[in-house]
C-alpha positions in Angstrom: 103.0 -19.3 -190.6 100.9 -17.1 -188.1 104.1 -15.1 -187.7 104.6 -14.4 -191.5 100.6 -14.1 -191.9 100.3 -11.3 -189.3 103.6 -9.4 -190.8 101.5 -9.5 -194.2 98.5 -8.1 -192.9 100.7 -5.4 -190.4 102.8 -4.5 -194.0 99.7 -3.6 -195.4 98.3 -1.8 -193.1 100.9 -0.2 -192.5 101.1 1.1 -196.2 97.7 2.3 -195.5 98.5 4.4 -192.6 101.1 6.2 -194.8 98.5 6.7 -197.5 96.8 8.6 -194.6 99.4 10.1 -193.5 99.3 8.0 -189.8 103.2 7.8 -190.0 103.2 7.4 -186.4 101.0 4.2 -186.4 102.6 2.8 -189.9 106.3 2.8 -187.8 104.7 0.8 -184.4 103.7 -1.5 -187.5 106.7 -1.6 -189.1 108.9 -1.8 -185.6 106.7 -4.7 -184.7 107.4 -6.6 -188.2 111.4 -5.5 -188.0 111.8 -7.5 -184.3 111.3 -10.8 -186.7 113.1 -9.4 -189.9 115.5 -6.8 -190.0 114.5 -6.5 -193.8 111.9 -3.9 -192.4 114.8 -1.6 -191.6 114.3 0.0 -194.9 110.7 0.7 -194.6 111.3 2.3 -191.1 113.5 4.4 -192.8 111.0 5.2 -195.6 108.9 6.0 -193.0 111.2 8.3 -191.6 112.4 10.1 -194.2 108.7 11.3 -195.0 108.4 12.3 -191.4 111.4 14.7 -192.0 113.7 12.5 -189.3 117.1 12.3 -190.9 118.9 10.8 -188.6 116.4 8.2 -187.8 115.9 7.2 -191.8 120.0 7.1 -192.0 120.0 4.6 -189.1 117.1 2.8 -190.6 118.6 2.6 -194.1 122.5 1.5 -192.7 121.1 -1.4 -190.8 119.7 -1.9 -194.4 122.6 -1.7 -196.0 124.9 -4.0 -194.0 122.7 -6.5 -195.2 122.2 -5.5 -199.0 124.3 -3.7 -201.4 121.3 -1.8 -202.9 122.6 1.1 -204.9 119.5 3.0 -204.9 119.2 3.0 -201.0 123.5 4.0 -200.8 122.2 6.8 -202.8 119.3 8.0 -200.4 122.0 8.1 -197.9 124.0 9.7 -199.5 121.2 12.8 -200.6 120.3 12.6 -196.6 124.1 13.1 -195.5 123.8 17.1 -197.3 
């Protein structure tokens, strides 16, 4: 339970940090969260993406999608592949 407590409280602050545009900080959240659940992968890539990293989001969002068939993220890949 501490484990899944602190990746609450890390998730939101790290979607505070993006509010303030601290991407830097909301990705060591994020990255700290993703070593116990890969589900993160998307929100790194999120994070990412708004950062202007391409190639960083695209890795972010694949590790996403061998997990999920999410049509929605296939299609952000596909947008950040032009």
């Amino acid at each position: 339970i501490a484990k899944e407590s602190s990746s609450n409280a890390r998730d939101r602050r790290a979607g505070i940090y993006i509010v303030m545009g601290r991407y830097n900080d909301a990705l060591a959240d994020y990255k700290t969260i993703y070593f116990f659940n890969y589900d993160y992968s998307y929100q790194i890539g999120q994070v990412f993406e708004a950062m202007n990293q391409k190639d960083s989001a695209l890795k972010y969002y694949n590790i996403y999608l061998e997990h999920y068939n999410d049509t929605a993220v296939q299609r952000k890949v596909e947008r950040l592949k032009k």
